[in-house]
Steps between C-alpha positions, in 0.01 A plus 500: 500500500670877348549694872710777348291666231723454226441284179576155506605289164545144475817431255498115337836411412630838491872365372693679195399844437185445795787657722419828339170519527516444883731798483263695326212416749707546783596844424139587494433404842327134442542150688616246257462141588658236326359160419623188346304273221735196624645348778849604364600781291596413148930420493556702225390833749509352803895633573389875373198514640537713865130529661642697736402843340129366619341615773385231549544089395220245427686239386277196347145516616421194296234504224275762355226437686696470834695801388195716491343362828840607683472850302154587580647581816776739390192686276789567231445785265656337173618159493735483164777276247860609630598308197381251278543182740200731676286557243195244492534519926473843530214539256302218667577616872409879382174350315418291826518825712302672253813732469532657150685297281468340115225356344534106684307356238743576281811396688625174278521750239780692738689228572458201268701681140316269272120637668670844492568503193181353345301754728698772293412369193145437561494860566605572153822613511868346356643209669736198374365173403510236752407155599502285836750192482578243737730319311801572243352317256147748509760799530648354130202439345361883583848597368450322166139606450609895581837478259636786633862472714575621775217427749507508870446244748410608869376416819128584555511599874847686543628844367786693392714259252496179741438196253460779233718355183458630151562230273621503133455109422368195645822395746408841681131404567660170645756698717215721613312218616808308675526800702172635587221183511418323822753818673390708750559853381593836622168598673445126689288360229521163345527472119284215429505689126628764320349744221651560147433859305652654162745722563398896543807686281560858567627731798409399849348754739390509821181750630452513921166607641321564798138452523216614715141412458531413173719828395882466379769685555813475268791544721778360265587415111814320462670346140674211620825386314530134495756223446467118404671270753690203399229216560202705329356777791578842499601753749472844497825714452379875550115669532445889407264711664262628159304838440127403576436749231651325221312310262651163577439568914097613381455188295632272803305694750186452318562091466589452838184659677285317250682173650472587875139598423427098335748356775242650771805703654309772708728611800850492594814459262603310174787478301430391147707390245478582098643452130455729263454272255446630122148521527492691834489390875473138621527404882766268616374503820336702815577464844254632787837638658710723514783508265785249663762651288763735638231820669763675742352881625840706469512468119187541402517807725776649320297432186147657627342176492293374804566192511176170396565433893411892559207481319362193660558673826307816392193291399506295849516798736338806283265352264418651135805736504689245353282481176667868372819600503520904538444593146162238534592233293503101544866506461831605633680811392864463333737697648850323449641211342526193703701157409548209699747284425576123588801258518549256229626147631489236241676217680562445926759629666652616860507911512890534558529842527284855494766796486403553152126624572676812618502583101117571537574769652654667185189458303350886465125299506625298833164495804630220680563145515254280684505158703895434367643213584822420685802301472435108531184564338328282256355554175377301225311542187228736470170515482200756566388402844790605694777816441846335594747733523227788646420790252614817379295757412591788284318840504567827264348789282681355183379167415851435246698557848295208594522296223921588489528386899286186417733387206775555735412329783456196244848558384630495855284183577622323214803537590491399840569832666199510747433169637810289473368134474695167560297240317344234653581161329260212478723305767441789734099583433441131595674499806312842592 
């Protein structure tokens, strides 16, 4: 039971970049609670994670139903998705509390890709061709009838690239499968199948919202520059900060509230991810979270950008303001340029040395370097659900300053001048 007046929120899961919004709220004067959709928190987070910037720990209250009988008590405000391991809890808790929160009759379609992306399309607008498979041999057969290379072959239940594999021929579809049926995946689930869709060509974008009572915000537009990793996945190398204004930003904008709209996304945050294919917008994916990419406050400061985190805050604690920004529109304003850039690693190795990430500092565009890691470390190859090696962000007036620090600070990683790697031989990985 609230004794002290102030707002209470419930955060599910709040790992990766859920640490910022309980900065946010707690810099506006409101409790935040954190509670757990398992008994354990996921590995991959579980050594990053610190709950101490809560006021206050829940741990594990068991299921939903025994989750909202214990929360009745606390008479929470908002109970919401830290992240995406806290999506489908959160929404269900919130519903069962009668707490606002996204349409629950539509919640397969937020979580499940293969309903997500069929709600899309029933909805009229562009999406890739796809199919349900349980087997390699009903992936091959959809492969043959669309006669189109590559496709992709991905988990149903997980997100980011985890199982994701784009595959140019039919020993990729097999690989895909080897590594991704009958596996749990990132998010706990078990892949009793996997889904198969044509490939979307084109840029990749990303669009962050915030949503209240069926109203969106736009609190970020970002072209994402990609990379294929040995093995068939992809990891993103760099994403720029666009100009809402532009034609390209207008066209994405428009796409992605027409998806949140058929995905029944009403309140809170989501993070949605686009191609611009030839023929215009197609969603990738949406998730009912925030953005777990790289959201740090500092930067985006420098670059008069509140942060998606910022936003979210603003819609928990004052309501409608955070449908307008000051000129009244449903986006952000540009002000500056904004890049942040990631570490490539394209095999494993041990982090021998770190002197040479004092050269960031000579970049004219140089913010800051982020979550860095130290000697001993170890890294291995890439992928888009986790940043090894932290990021760097780069802020200025003159985008080609940008663009000019960016190619250098691939020249310097190429050459092994930042991170200085020892790599790790097979011998070694096994005994690890």
């Amino acid at each position: 039971m609230k004794t002290n007046g102030k707002k209470h929120v419930v955060i599910v899961d709040g790992y990766s970049t859920g640490r910022e919004l309980v900065r946010e709220l707690s810099g506006r004067g409101v409790t935040c609670l954190h509670l757990r959709s398992t008994p354990q928190i996921p590995s991959v987070v579980s050594k990053c994670f610190d709950v101490s910037v809560y006021d206050k720990d829940l741990g594990y209250l068991g299921t939903v139903d025994a989750a909202i009988d214990r929360l009745c008590v606390l008479c929470p405000d908002a109970v919401v998705a830290g992240s995406e391991w806290g999506v489908t809890f959160a929404e269900f808790v919130a519903d069962g509390l009668g707490l606002p929160t996204n349409r629950i009759e539509t919640i397969s379609a937020r979580r499940n890709r293969f309903d997500m992306i069929e709600a899309v399309r029933v909805h009229g607008l562009r999406t890739a061709d796809q199919a349900p498979v349980h087997t390699a041999e009903e992936a091959h057969v959809w492969a043959k009838r669309h006669r189109k290379w590559p496709v992709v072959v991905k988990p149903m239940l997980s997100a980011g690239s985890d199982g994701v594999v784009i595959c140019n021929h039919h020993a990729d579809i097999d690989h895909a499968f080897a590594q991704a049926l009958y596996r749990e995946n990132l998010l706990g689930s078990f892949n009793d199948r996997l889904m198969i869709q044509s490939y979307l060509s084109g840029p990749q974008f990303i669009v962050n919202t915030v949503s209240r009572g069926g109203r969106h915000f736009v609190s970020d537009v970002w072209q994402v520059a990609y990379r294929v990793v040995p093995g068939g996945s992809s990891a993103p190398g760099s994403m720029t900060l666009l100009d809402p204004s532009r034609p390209v930003s207008r066209d994405l904008v428009a796409y992605t509230l027409a998806a949140l709209r058929a995905l029944g996304i009403e309140n809170g945050a989501a993070h949605s991810e686009l191609r611009m294919t030839p023929q215009g917008p197609a969603l990738i994916e949406t998730g009912a979270s925030l953005m777990g990419e790289a959201m740090d406050a500092a930067p985006y400061q420098a670059a008069g950008l509140p942060t998606q985190a910022s936003r979210y805050a603003d819609a928990l604690t004052a309501g409608n303001a955070v449908n307008c920004s000051a000129q009244g529109e449903n986006t952000y304003v540009f002000k500056r340029n904004l890049v942040k850039v990631f570490f490539e690693f394209d095999q494993r190795a041990t982090v021998r040395d770190t002197d040479g990430l004092s050269k960031l500092k000579a970049l004219p565009s140089f913010h800051g370097h982020y979550r860095s890691l130290g000697k001993g470390a170890q890294v291995w190859r890439g992928s888009d659900s986790l940043f090894f090696g932290g990021v760097v962000y780069l802020v200025h007036d003159d985008p080609k300053q940008i663009e000019a620090d960016l190619r250098q600070f691939r020249e310097w990683e190429s050459a092994g001048e930042l991170y200085a790697l020892d790599p790790v031989t097979t011998e070694e990985s096994l005994v690890s």
